[in-house]
N, C-alpha and C positions, 0 to 999 in steps of 0.2 A: 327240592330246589327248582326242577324245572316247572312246578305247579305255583311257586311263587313269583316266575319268570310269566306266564300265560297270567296267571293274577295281576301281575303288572301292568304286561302290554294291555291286558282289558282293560284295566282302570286309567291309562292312558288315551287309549281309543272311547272311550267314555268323557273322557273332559276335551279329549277336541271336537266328538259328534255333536254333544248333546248342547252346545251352544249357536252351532251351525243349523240345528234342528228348531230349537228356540227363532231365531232369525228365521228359518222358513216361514215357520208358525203366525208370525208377527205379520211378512209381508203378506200371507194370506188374509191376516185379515184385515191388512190395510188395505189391501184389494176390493174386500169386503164395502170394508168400510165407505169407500169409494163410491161403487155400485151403491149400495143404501142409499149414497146423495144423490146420484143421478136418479136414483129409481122420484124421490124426493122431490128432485126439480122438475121431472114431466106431470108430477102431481099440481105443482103450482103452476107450472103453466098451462094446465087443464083450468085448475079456478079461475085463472087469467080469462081466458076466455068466455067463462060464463059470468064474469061479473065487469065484464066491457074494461078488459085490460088494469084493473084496480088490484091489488095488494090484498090478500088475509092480515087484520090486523093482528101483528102481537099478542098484545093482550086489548080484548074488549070493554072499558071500563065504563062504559053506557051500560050493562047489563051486572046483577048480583054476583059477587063470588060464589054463589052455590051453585048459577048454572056452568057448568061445563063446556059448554063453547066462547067460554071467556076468553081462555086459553088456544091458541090456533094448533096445537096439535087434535084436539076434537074437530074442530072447523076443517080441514084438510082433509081429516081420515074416511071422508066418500071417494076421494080421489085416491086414495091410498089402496092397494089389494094387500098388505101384510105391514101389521102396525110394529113390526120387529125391526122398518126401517128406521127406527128414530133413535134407536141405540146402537154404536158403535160396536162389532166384537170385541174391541179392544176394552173396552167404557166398564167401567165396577158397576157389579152387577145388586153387591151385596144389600140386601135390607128393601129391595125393591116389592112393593104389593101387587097379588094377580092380574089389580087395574089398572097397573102405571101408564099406560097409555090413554089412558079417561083421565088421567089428573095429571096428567103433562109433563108426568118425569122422562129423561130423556137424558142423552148425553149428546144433543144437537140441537143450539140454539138459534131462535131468530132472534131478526135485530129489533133492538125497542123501539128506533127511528121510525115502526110504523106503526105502534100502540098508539088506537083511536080513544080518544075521550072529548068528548063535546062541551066538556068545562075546562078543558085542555090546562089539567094540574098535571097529569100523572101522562097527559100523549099529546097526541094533535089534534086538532076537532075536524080532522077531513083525513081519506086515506090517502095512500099514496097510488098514483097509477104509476104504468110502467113507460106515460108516453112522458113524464115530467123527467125521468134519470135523464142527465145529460149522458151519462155514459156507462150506462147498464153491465156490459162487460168488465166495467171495475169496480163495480161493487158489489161487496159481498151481502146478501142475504140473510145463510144460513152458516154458523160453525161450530167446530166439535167447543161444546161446554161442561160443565163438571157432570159430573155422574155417582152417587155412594148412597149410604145409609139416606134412606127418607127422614129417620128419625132426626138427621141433623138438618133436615128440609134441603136436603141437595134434589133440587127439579132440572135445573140445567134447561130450562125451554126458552130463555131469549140470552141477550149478552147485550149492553148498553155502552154505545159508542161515544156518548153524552158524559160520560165521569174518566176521570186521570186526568194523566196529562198532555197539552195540547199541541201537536208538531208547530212546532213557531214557523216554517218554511209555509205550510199547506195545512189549515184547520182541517177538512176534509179527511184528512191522513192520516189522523188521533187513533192509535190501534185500541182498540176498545176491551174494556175490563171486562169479570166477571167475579161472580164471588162463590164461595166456599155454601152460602147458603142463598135463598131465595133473590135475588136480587131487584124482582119485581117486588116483591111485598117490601122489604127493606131499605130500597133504590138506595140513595149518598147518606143512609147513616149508618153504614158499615164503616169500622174501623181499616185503616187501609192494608194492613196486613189480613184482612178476608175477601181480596181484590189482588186481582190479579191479572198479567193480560193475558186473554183470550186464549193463544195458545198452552200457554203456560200451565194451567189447570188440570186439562184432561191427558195429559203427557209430560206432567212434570217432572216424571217416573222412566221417564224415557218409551212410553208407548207410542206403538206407530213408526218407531225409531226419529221422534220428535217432530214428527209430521202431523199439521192438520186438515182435516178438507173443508173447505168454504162452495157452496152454492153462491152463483151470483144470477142478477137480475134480467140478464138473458137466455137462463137457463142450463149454463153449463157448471161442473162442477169439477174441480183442482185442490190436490194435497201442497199444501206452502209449508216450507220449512222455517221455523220458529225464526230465523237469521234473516229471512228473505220479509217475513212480515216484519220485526223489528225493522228493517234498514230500508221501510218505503222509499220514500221518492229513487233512494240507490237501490230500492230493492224491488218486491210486490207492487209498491205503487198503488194503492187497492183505496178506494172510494170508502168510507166507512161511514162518515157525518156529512148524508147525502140532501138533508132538509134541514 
């Protein structure tokens, strides 16, 4: 009896540690996670500087999809000292290839507001500098986006502020979608249940404890809670559809 008594109390002590311990786990690597953005954002403010204040495009679409700085996480990774910044600890890790930082999978997207294209189908025919944001501090950059199996093309390297739907108050303020699969190659012929917003994706699960981190255009980096983006103007407030 009293070894079924000590079996108890342990399997009790057991279901109240082991979720407290869980919750440690998590903020650590939301901490993590965190740090990775900032490390992130002194890398683009490095490029800032050698390209007289101008933006890494998105995606490059003056150049072939076979070269690899089409993609801005190549473009970046001189300024970069550990390319393990570009995936969240929190982020699915499963089915990823030893290159996935050469072919731009990631579970931290840029925004496509700054995908160059000089026939300006698929971007803009000019970049974007950092002296045109009216308000650099509120817009975001860079944010957590999908992360899983490559085989279902989940890359997660931008998030387009350009597709959903549109704040009637403030266009500007439109929280921007993302999809289940490549979103660059696919753009708006994704059915709308492989879209979803932004935060939504890489914490649907409740990772992070439904927090995401955003990079913005002056260089600082902040975790927003899923409530706080949905309820812009009441909430974040956050610059999204900046051109």
């Amino acid at each position: 009896i009293e070894l079924l008594v000590v079996i108890a109390i342990i399997a009790i002590l057991a279901a109240i540690l082991f979720p407290v311990l869980a919750q440690a786990r998590e903020r650590a690597r939301q901490t993590q996670c965190l740090s990775n953005a900032r490390q992130l954002a002194l890398a683009v403010q490095a490029y800032l500087q050698d390209h007289e204040e101008a933006f890494l495009p998105s995606t490059n679409y003056a150049v072939p999809t076979s070269v690899p700085e089409r993609i801005w996480t190549r473009v970046i990774q001189p300024y970069v000292r550990d390319t393990g910044i570009f995936i969240c600890p929190s982020a699915q890790r499963a089915g990823f290839p030893t290159d996935w930082a050469q072919r731009g999978v990631g579970s931290i997207g840029y925004t496509a507001a700054t995908a160059y294209d000089p026939q300006e189908i698929e971007g803009f025919a000019t970049p974007v500098y950092l002296a045109q944001m009216e308000e650099p501090a509120r817009t975001p950059m860079f944010g957590d986006t999908p992360s899983g199996p490559t085989a279902e093309k989940y890359r997660g390297y931008v998030f387009d502020p350009y597709v959903g739907e549109t704040n009637p108050r403030d266009p500007r303020l439109s929280p921007p979608l993302v999809a289940d699969r490549d979103l660059v190659r696919e753009l708006n012929h994704l059915p709308p249940s492989r879209l979803k917003p932004l935060y939504a994706r890489h914490f649907a699960t409740g990772d992070n404890r439904g927090l995401a981190t955003l990079i913005f255009g002056d260089g600082h980096a902040k975790a927003y809670s899923a409530a706080s983006i949905l309820a812009q103007d009441r909430g974040a407030n956050l610059i999204w559809r900046f051109r």
